[in-house]
VOPAGU-2260 file (C-alpha; in pm, 1 decimal, decimal comma):
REM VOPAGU-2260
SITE   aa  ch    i         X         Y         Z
SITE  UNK   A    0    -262,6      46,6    2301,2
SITE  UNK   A    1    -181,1     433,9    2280,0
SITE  UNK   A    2      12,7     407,5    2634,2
SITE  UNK   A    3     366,5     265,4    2467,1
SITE  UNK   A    4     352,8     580,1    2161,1
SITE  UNK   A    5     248,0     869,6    2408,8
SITE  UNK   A    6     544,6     739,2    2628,6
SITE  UNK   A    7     786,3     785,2    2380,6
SITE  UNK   A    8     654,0    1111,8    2244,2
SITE  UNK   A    9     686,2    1221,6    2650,2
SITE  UNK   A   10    1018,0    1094,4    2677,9
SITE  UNK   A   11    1144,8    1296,3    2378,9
SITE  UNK   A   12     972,9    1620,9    2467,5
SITE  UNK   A   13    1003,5    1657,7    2832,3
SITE  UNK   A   14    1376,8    1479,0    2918,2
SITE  UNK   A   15    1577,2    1498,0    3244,9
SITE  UNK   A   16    1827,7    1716,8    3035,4
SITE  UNK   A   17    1773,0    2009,8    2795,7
SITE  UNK   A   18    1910,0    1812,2    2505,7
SITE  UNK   A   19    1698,8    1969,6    2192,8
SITE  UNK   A   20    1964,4    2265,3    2111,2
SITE  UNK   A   21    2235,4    2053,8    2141,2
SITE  UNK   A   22    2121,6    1819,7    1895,6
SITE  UNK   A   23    1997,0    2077,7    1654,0
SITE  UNK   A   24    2333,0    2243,4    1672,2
SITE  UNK   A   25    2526,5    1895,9    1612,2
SITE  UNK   A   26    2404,2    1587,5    1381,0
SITE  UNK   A   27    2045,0    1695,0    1389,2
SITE  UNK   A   28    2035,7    1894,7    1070,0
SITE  UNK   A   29    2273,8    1591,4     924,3
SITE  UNK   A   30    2032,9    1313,7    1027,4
SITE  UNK   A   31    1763,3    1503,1     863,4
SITE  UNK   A   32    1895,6    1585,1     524,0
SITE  UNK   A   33    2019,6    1228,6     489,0
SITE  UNK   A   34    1757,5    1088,2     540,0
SITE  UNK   A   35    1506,5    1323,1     271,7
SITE  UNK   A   36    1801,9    1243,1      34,1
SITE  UNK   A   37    1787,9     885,9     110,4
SITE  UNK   A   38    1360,2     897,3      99,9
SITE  UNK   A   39    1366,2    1105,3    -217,6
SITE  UNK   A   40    1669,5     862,4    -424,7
SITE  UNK   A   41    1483,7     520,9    -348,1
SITE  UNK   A   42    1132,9     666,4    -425,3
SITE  UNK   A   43    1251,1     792,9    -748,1
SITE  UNK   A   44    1451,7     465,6    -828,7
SITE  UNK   A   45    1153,5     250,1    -693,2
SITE  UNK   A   46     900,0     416,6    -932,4
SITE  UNK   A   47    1123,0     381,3   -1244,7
SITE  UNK   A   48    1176,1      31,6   -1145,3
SITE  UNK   A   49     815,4     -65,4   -1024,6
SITE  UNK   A   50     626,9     134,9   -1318,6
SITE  UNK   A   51     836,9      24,1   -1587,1
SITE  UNK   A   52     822,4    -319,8   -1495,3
SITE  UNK   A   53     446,7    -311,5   -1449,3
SITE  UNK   A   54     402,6    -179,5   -1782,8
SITE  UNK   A   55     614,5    -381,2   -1964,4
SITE  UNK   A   56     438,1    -668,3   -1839,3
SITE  UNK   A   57      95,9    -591,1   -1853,8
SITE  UNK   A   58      75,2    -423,5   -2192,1
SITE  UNK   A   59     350,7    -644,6   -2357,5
SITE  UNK   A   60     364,4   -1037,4   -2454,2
SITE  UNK   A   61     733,5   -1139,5   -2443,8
SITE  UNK   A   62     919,2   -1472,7   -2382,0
SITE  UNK   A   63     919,6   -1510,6   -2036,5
SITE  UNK   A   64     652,8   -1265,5   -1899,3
SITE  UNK   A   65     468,7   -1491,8   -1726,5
SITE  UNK   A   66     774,9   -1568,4   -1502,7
SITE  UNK   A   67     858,4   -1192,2   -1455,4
SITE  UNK   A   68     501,3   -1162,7   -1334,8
SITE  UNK   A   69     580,3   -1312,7   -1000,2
SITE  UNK   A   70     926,0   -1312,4   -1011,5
SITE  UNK   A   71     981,1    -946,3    -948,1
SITE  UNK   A   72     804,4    -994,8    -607,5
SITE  UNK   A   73    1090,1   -1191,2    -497,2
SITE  UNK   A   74    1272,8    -896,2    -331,5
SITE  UNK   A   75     966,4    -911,7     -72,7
SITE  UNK   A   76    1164,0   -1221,9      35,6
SITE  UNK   A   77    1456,1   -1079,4     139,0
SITE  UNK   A   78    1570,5    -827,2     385,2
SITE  UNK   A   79    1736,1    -489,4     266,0
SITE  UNK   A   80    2085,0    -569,3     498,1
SITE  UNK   A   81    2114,6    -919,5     328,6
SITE  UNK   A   82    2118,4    -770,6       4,7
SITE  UNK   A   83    2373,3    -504,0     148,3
SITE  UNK   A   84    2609,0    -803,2     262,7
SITE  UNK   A   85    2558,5    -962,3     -80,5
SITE  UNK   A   86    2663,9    -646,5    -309,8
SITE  UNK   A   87    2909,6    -500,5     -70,3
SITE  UNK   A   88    3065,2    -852,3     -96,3
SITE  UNK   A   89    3122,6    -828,4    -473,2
SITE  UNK   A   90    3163,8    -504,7    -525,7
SITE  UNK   A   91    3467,2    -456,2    -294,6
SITE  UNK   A   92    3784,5    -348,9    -378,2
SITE  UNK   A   93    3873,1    -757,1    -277,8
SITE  UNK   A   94    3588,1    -850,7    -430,9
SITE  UNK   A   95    3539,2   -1086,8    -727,8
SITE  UNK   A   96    3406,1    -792,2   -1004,4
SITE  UNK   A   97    3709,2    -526,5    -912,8
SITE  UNK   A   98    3960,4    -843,5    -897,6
SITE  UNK   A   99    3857,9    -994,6   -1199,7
SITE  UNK   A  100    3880,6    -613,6   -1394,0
SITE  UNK   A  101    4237,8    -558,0   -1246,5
SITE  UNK   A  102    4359,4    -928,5   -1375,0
SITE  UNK   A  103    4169,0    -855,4   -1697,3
SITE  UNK   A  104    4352,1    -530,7   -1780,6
SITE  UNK   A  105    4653,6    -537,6   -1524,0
SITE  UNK   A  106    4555,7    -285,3   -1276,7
SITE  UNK   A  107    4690,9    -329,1    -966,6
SITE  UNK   A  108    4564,5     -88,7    -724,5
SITE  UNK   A  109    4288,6     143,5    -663,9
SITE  UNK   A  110    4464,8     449,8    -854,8
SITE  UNK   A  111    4473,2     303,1   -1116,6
SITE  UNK   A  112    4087,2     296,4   -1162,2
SITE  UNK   A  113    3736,3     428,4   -1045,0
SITE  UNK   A  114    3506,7     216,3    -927,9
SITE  UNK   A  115    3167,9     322,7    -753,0
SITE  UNK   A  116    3193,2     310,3    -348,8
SITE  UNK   A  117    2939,0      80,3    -292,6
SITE  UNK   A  118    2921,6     140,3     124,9
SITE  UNK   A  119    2791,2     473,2      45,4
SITE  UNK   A  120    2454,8     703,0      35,3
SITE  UNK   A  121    2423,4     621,2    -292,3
SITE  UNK   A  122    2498,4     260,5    -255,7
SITE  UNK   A  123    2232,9     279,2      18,5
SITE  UNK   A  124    1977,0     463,2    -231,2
SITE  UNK   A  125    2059,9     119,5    -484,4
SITE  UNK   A  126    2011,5    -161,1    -236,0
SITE  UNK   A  127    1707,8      39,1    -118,2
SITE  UNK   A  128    1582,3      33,3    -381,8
SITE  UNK   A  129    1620,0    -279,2    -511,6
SITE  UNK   A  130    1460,8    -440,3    -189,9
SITE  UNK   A  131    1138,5    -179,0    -212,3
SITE  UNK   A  132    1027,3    -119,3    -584,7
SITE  UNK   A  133     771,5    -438,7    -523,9
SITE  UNK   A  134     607,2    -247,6    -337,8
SITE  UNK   A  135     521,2      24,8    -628,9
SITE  UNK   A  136     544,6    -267,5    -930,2
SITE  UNK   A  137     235,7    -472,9    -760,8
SITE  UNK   A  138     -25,6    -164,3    -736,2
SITE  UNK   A  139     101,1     -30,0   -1020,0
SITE  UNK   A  140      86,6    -331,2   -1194,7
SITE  UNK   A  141    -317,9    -396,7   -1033,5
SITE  UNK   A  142    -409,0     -33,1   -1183,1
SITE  UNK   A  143    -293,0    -124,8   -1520,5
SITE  UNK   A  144    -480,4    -399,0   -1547,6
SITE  UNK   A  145    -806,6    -255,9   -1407,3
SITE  UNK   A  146    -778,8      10,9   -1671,9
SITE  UNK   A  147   -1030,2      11,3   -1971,8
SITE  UNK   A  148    -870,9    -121,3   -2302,0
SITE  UNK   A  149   -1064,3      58,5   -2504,7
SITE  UNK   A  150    -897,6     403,0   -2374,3
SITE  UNK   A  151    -535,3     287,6   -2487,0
SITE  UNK   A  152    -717,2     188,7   -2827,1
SITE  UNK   A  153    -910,2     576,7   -2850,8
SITE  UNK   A  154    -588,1     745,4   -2773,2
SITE  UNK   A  155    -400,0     539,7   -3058,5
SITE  UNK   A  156    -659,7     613,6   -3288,4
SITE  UNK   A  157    -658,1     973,3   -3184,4
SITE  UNK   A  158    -273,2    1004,6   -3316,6
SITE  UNK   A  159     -82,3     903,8   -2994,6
SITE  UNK   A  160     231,7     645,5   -3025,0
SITE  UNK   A  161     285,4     404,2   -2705,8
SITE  UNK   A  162     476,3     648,0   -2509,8
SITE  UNK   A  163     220,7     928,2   -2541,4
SITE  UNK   A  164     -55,4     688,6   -2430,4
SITE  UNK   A  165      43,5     567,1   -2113,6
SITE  UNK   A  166     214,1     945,7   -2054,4
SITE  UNK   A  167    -115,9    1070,9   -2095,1
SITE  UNK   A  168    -396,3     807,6   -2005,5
SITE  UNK   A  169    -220,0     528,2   -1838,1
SITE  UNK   A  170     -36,7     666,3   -1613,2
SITE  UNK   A  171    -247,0     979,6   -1461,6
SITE  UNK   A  172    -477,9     705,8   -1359,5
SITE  UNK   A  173    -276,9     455,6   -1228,5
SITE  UNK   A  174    -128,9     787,0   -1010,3
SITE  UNK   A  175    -340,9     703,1    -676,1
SITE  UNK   A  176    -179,2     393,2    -664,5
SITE  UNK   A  177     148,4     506,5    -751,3
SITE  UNK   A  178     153,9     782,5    -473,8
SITE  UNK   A  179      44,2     467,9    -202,4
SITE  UNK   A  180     343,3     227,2    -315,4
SITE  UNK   A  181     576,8     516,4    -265,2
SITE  UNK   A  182     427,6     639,1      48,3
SITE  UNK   A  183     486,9     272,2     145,4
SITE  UNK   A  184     840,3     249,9      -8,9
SITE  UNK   A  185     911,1     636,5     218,3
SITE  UNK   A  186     802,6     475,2     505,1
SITE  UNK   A  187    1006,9     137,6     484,3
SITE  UNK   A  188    1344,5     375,6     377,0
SITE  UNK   A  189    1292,2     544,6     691,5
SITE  UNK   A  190    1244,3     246,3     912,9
SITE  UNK   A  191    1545,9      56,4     793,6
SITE  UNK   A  192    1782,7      45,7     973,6
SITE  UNK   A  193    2034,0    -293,6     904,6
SITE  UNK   A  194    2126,0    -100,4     578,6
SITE  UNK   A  195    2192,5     232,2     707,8
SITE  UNK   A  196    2413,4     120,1     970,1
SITE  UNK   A  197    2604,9    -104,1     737,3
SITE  UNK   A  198    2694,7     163,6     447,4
SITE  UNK   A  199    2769,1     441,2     768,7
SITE  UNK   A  200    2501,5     637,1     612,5
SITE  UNK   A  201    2385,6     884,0     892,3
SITE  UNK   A  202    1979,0     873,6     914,8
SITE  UNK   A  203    1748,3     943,9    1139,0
SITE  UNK   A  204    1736,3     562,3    1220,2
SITE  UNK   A  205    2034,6     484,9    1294,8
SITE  UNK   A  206    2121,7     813,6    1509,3
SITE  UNK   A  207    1794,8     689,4    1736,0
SITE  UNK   A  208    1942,2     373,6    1797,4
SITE  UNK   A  209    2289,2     529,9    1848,6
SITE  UNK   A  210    2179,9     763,4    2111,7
SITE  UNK   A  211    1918,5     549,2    2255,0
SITE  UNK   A  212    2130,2     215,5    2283,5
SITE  UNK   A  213    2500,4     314,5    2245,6
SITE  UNK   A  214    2482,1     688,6    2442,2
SITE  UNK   A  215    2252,9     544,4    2722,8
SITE  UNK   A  216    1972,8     840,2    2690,3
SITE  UNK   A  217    1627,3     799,2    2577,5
SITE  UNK   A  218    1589,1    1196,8    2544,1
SITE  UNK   A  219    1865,1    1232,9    2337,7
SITE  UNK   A  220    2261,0    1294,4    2417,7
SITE  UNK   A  221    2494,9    1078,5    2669,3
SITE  UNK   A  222    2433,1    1149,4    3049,8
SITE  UNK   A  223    2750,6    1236,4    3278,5
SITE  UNK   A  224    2876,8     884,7    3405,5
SITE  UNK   A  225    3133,2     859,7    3703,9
């Protein structure tokens, strides 16, 4: 079972050619910082979406609730790169949002307004995002409701509002589960690679498969062809 990893460790370290400095000199240190930004934007988006949603509908009764309960697992069901397709589709410049704005106030080309680039890092970072925060909103969610009531109810008594209880005994915690969904969510950014390769956005993923796939070289850079 360990045969198929150690290969590919021993392919990348010993290779037919000295490739390591070349790639550290080129789109090594690119790859890399692309990819922490793109790690560290959909972990921070993910937890605002899958902690806040948790909360709300655990500790709240609203119209409703009991559909968002299982509704915002949906994203499970579909793949990061469909979602991709889907925005880039409206959000482009011939896209039904940015045509509808330029009939509704008579633009008529791109200078004339700013719109987000959508096919972008931090369009990447959104759809992400958007895709992963399930992760983080269903063990967030099972920690909240695990939690003793009668905490919540001492800290009220004790003074605090709603926002200073789950600041200060909700959500330390519910922090072990927290850190798992994002370590999860980290994981999954770094893996994908439909998304990455859609928006152009130069990760670590995507320059594997490029140099694997496209430059013919399981070490790392293009080998001399006649």
């Amino acid at each position: 079972m360990a045969l198929p990893v150690l290969s590919v460790f021993y392919l990348a370290l010993f290779p037919d050619e000295n490739i390591w400095g070349h790639l550290a000199s080129t789109v090594l240190p690119v790859y890399v910082i692309t990819t922490v930004q793109l790690v560290v934007g959909v972990s921070l988006l993910s937890i605002l979406a899958g902690v806040g949603c948790a909360w709300l509908v655990t500790m709240y009764r609203f119209p409703g609730r009991r559909l968002f309960e299982w509704a915002l697992l949906l994203p499970f069901a579909v793949p990061a790169y469909v979602i991709a397709y889907v925005y880039t589709d409206l959000l482009e410049f011939a896209g039904p949002i940015q045509g509808a704005l330029r009939a509704l106030f008579g633009w008529e080309s791109a200078r004339d307004y700013w719109f987000p680039e959508i096919r972008s890092l931090g369009g990447a970072i959104l759809m992400l995002s958007l895709v992963l925060y399930p992760y983080i909103y269903l063990l967030a969610r099972a920690a909240f409701l695990e939690h003793s009531v009668s905490l919540r109810d001492a800290s009220r008594l004790l003074g605090c509002n709603a926002w200073q209880s789950f600041w200060r005994i909700s959500l330390p915690i519910a922090r072990p589960a927290i850190a798992v969904g994002v370590s999860l969510v980290s994981m999954e950014t770094i893996n994908d690679f439909g998304t990455v390769d859609y928006f152009a956005v130069k990760s670590l993923t995507a320059g594997i498969y490029d140099t694997w796939l496209n430059m013919y070289n399981l070490g790392g850079r293009p080998r001399s062809r006649a």
